[in-house]
N, C-alpha and C positions, 0 to 999 in steps of 0.2 A: 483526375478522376471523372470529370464532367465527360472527355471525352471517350472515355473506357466505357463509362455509361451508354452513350451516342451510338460508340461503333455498336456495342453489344444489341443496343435496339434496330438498327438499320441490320446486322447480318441477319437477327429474328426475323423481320418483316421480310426480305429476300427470301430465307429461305421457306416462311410462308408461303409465299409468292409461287416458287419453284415447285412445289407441292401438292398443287392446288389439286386436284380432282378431276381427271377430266374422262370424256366415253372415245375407246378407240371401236372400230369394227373391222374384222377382220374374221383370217382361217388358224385354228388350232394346229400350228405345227412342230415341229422340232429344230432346234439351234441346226443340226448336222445338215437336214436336207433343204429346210427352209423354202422356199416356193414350187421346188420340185422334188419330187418325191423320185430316185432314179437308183435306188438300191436293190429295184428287182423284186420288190415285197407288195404284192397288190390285198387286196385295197388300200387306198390312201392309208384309211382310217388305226389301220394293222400297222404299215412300216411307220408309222407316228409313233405306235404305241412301241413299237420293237427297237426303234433306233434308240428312243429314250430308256427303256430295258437294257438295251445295249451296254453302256455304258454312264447311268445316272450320275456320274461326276463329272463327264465332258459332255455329255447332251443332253437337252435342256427343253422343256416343254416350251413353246413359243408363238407369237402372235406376229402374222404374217396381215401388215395393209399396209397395201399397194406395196413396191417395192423396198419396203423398210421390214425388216425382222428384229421385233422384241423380244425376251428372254423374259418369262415370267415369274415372279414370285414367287406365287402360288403354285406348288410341281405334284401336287393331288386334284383337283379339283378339275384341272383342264384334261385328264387322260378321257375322262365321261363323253367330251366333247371333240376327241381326236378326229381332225380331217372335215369338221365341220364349222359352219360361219358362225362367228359369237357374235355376242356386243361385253368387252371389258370396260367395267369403271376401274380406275385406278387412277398412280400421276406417274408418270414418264423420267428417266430419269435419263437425261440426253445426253450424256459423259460414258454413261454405262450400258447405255439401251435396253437398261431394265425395269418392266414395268411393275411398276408394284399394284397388285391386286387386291380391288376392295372387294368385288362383286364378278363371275361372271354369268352371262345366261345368254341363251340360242336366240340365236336371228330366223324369223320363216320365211 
């Protein structure tokens, strides 16, 4: 039982740990196009919002820094911000690439 106890505390603190909170920066994009926008839909800010319209069960609102693309959580909050730079808090979930969102707001 001592050890049942043990593990149970040690997965707790991990998964703590994994969870933590962190600020990414980055562009408001979609899962489909992801650092390029090449669907023929200008402005940026439009083929964001339309690919994600497109089909809202395969494409995904998303957070593009540096060459890594996130899949967001939160699939209302970031359409306001389509095609433009954020700063997202949230914590990262690196198996899945998806961020979970506490907070977002624009970078000037």
């Amino acid at each position: 039982m001592t050890k049942t106890i043990l593990g149970l505390l040690l997965a707790t603190a991990w998964l703590g740990a994994a969870e933590k909170a962190q600020t990414f920066t980055g562009i408001i994009t979609d899962t489909m196009c992801g650092a390029k926008h090449t669907m023929g839909i200008s402005p940026d800010e439009k083929c964001v919002r339309e690919c994600v319209k497109m089909d809202p069960k395969k494409w995904k609102y998303a957070l593009v820094v540096g060459s890594d693309v996130y899949e967001l959580s939160d699939q209302a909050t970031p359409e306001k911000f389509a095609a433009k730079k954020v700063k997202v808090i949230g914590s990262l979930n690196e198996k899945t690439k998806i961020l979970s969102v506490e907070k977002i707001e624009a970078v000037r």
